[in-house]
Residue frames relative to the residue before (quaternion, step in Angstrom):
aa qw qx qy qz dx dy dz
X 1.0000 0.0000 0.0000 0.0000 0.00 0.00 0.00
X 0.4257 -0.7006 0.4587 0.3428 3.69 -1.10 1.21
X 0.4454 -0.6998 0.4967 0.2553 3.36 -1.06 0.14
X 0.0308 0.8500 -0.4894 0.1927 3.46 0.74 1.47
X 0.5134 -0.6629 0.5058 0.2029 3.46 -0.98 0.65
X 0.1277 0.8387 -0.5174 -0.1121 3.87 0.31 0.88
X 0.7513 -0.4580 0.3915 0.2694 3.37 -1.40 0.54
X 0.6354 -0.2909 0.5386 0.4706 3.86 -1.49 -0.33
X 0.8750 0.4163 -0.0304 0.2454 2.75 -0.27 -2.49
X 0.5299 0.5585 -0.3324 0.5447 3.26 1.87 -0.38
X 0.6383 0.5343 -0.3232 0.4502 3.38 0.82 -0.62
X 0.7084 0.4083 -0.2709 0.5080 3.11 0.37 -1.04
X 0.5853 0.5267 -0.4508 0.4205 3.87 0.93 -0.34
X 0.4627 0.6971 -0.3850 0.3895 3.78 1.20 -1.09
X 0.9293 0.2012 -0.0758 0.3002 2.51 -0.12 -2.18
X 0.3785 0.5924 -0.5693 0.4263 3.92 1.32 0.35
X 0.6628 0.5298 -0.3634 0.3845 3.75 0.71 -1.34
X 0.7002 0.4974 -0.3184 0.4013 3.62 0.77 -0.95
X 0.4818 0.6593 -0.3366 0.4689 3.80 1.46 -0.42
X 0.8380 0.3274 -0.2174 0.3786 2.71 0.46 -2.00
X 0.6743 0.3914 -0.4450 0.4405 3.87 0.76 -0.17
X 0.4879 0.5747 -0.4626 0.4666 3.21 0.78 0.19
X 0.6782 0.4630 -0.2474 0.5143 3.83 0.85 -0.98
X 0.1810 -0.7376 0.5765 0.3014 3.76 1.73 -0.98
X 0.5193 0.6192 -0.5402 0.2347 3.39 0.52 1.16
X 0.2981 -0.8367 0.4255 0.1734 3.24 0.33 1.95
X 0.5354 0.5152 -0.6005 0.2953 4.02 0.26 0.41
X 0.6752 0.5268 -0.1719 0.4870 3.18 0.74 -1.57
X 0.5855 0.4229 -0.3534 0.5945 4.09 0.72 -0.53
X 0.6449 0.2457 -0.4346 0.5787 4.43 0.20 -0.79
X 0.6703 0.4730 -0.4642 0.3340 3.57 -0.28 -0.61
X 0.8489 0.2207 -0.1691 0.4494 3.91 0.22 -1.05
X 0.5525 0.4797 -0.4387 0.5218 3.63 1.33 0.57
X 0.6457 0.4033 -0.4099 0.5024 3.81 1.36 0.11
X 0.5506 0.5643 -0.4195 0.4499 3.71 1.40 -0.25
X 0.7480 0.3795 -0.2512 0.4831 3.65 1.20 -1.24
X 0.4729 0.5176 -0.5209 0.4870 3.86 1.10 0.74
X 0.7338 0.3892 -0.3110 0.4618 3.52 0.56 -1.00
X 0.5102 0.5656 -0.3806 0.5243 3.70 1.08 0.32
X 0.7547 0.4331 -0.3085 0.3843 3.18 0.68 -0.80
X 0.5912 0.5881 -0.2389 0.4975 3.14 1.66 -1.16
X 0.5735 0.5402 -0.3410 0.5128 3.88 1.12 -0.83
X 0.6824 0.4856 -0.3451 0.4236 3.62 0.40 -1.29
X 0.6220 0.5906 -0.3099 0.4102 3.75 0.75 -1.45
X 0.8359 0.3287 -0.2668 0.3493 4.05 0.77 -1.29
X 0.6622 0.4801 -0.4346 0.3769 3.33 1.79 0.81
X 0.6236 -0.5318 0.2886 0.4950 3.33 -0.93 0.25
X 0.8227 0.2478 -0.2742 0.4318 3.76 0.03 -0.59
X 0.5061 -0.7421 0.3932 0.1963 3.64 1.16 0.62
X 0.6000 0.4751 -0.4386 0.4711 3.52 1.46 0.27
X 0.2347 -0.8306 0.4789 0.1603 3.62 -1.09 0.52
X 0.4757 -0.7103 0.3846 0.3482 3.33 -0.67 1.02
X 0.5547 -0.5504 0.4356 0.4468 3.74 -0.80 -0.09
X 0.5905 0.4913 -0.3597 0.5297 3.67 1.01 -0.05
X 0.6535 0.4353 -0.3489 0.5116 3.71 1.26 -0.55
X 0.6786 0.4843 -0.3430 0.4327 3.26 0.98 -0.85
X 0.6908 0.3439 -0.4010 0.4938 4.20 1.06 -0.52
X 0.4857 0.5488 -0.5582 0.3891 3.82 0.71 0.17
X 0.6336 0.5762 -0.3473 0.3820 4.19 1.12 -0.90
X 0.6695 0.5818 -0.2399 0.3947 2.82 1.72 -0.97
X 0.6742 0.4004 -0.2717 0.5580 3.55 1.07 -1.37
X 0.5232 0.2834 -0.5360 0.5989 4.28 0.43 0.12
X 0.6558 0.3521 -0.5483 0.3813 4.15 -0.63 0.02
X 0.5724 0.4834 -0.3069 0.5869 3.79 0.93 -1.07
X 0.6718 0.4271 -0.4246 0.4312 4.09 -0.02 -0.51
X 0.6682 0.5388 -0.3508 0.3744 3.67 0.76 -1.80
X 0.7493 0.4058 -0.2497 0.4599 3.55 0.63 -1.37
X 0.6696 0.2657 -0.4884 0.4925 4.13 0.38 0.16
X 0.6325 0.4442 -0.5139 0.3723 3.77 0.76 0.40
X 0.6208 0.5203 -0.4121 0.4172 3.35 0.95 -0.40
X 0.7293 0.3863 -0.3849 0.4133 3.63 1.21 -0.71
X 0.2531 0.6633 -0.4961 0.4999 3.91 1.30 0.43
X 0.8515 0.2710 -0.1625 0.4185 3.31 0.04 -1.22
X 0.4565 0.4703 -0.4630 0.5967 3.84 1.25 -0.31
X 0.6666 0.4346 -0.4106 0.4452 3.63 -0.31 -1.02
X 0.6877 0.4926 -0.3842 0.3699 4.27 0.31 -0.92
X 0.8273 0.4319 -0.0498 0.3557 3.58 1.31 -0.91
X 0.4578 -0.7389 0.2294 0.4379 2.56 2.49 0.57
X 0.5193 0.5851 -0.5057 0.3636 3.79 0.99 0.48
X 0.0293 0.8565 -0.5058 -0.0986 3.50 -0.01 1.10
X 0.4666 0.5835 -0.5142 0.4214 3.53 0.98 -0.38
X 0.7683 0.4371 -0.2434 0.3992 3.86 0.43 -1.09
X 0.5672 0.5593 -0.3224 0.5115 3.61 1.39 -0.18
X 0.6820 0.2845 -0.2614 0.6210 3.85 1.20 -0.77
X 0.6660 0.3361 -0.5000 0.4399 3.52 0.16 0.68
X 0.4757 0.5456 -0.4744 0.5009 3.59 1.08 -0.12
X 0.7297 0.4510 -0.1982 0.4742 3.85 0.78 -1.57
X 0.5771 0.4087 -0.4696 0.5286 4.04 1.10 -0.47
X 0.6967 0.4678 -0.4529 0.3011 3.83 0.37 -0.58
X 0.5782 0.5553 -0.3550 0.4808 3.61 1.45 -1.07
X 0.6120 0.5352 -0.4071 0.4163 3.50 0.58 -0.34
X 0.6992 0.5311 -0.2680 0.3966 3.16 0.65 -0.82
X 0.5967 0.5557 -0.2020 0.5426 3.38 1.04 -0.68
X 0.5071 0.6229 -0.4043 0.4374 3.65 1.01 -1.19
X 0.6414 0.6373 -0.2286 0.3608 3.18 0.75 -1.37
X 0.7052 0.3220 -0.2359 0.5860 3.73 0.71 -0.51
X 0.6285 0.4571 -0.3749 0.5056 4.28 0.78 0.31
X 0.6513 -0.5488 0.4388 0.2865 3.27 -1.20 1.27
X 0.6913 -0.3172 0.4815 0.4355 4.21 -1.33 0.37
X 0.1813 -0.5738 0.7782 0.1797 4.01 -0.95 0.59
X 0.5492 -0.3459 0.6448 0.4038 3.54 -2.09 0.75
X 0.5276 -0.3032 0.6964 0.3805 2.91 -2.37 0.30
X 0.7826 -0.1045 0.5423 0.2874 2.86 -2.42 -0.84
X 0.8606 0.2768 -0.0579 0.4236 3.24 -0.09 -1.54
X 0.5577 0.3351 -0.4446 0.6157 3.82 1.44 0.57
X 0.3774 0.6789 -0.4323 0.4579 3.50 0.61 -0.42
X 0.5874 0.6646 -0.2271 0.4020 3.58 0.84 -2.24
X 0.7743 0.4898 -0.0911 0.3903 3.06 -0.10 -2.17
X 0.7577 0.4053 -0.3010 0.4135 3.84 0.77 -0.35
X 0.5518 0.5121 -0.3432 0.5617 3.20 1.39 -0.71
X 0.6100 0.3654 -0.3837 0.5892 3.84 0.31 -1.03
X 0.7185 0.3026 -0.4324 0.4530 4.11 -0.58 -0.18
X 0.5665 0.5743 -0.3242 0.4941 3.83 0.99 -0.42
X 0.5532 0.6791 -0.1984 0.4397 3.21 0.92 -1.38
X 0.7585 0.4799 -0.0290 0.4399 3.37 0.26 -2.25
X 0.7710 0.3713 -0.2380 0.4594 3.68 0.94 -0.95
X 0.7346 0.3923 -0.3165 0.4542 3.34 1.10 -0.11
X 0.4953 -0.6569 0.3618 0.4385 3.38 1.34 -0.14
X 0.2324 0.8575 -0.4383 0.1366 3.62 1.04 -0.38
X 0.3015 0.8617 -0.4077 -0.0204 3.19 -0.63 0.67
X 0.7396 0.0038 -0.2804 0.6118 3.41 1.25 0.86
X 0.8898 -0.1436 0.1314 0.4127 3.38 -1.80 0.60
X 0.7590 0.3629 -0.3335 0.4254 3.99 0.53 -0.68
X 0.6678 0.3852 -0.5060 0.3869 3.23 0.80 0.34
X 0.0007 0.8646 -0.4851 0.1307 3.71 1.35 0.21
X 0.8409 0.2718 -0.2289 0.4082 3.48 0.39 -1.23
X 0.4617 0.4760 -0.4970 0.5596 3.79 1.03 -0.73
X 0.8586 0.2350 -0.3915 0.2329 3.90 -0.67 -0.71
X 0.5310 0.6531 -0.3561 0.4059 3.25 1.23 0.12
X 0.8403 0.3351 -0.1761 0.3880 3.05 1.24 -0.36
X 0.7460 0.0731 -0.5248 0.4033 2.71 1.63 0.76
X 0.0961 0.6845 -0.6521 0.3115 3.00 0.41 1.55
X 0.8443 0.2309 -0.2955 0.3829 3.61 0.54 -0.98
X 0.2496 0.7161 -0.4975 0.4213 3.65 1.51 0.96
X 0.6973 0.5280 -0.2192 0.4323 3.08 0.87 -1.67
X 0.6923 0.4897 -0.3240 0.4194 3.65 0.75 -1.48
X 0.1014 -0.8549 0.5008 0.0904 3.47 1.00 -0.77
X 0.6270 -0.5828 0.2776 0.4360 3.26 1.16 1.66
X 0.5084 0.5128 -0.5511 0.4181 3.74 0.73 1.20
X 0.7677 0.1614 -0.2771 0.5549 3.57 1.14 0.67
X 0.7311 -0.5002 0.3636 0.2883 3.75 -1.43 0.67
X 0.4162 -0.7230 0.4211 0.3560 3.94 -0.09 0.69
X 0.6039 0.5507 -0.3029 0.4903 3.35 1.39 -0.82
X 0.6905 0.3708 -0.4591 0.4182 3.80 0.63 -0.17
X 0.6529 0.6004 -0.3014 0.3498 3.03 1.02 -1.17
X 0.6773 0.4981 -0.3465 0.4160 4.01 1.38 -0.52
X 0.5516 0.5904 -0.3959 0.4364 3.38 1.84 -0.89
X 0.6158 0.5579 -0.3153 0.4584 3.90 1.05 -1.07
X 0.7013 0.3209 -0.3755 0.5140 4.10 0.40 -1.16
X 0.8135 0.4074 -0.3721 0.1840 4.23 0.76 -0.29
X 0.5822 0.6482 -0.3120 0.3790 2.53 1.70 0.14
X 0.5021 0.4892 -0.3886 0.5980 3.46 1.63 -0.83
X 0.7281 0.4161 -0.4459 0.3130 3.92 -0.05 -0.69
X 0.3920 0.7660 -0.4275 0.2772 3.73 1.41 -0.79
């Protein structure tokens, strides 16, 4: 065995996975055995193969994105059984990602984002997006955060 440096949140991902097959509860086992592949695969494309806890909750929020986009698209094609198991695994996961801002903090960064760059209509869109989602620092959805910078710039 390599001698790799493993996160908290990895841990705690292990030892939920080792529960849940242990409970044979086959959501929570597909869900945190596809979170603890894309770890492995993340850990493998750096050089020292350890993963910060910020690398390790970014694997998490793209596993938590893939599975509410796949149930979007189940839900368009009338497969709803396969959309609420896509959404019972994302849930699960949710569970391992810091509290998302509301709406109305979300607000407050764009408007201070807003104010420091001077922004003041629809062409600056991309400068405050970007650092708006510096600030959010993957504690809110890119999609709220663009509805919030287009609507104040509107």
């Amino acid at each position: 065995m390599t001698n790799v440096t493993v996160s908290p949140l990895q841990e705690r991902i292990n030892a939920d996975l080792r529960q849940a097959m242990l409970a044979r509860n086959d959501v929570a086992k597909l869900a945190l055995r596809a979170v603890k592949t894309a770890l492995t695969e993340a850990s493998k494309a750096g050089a020292d193969h350890a993963l910060s806890e910020e690398q390790v909750l970014a694997a998490i929020r793209r596993e938590v994105k893939r599975r509410r986009d796949a149930a979007t698209e189940y839900e368009k094609v009338g497969a709803t059984a396969k959309a609420e198991a896509e959404m019972a695994e994302a849930t699960i996961l949710e569970k391992y990602l810091p509290a998302e801002l509301s709406e109305a903090q979300v607000e407050e960064i764009v408007r201070a984002v807003i104010a420091e760059l001077g922004a003041t209509s629809m062409r600056d869109m991309g400068k405050v997006m970007a650092a708006a989602m510096t600030r959010v620092n993957g504690l809110a959805d890119g999609k709220v955060v663009n509805q919030v910078a287009r609507r104040l710039l509107a």
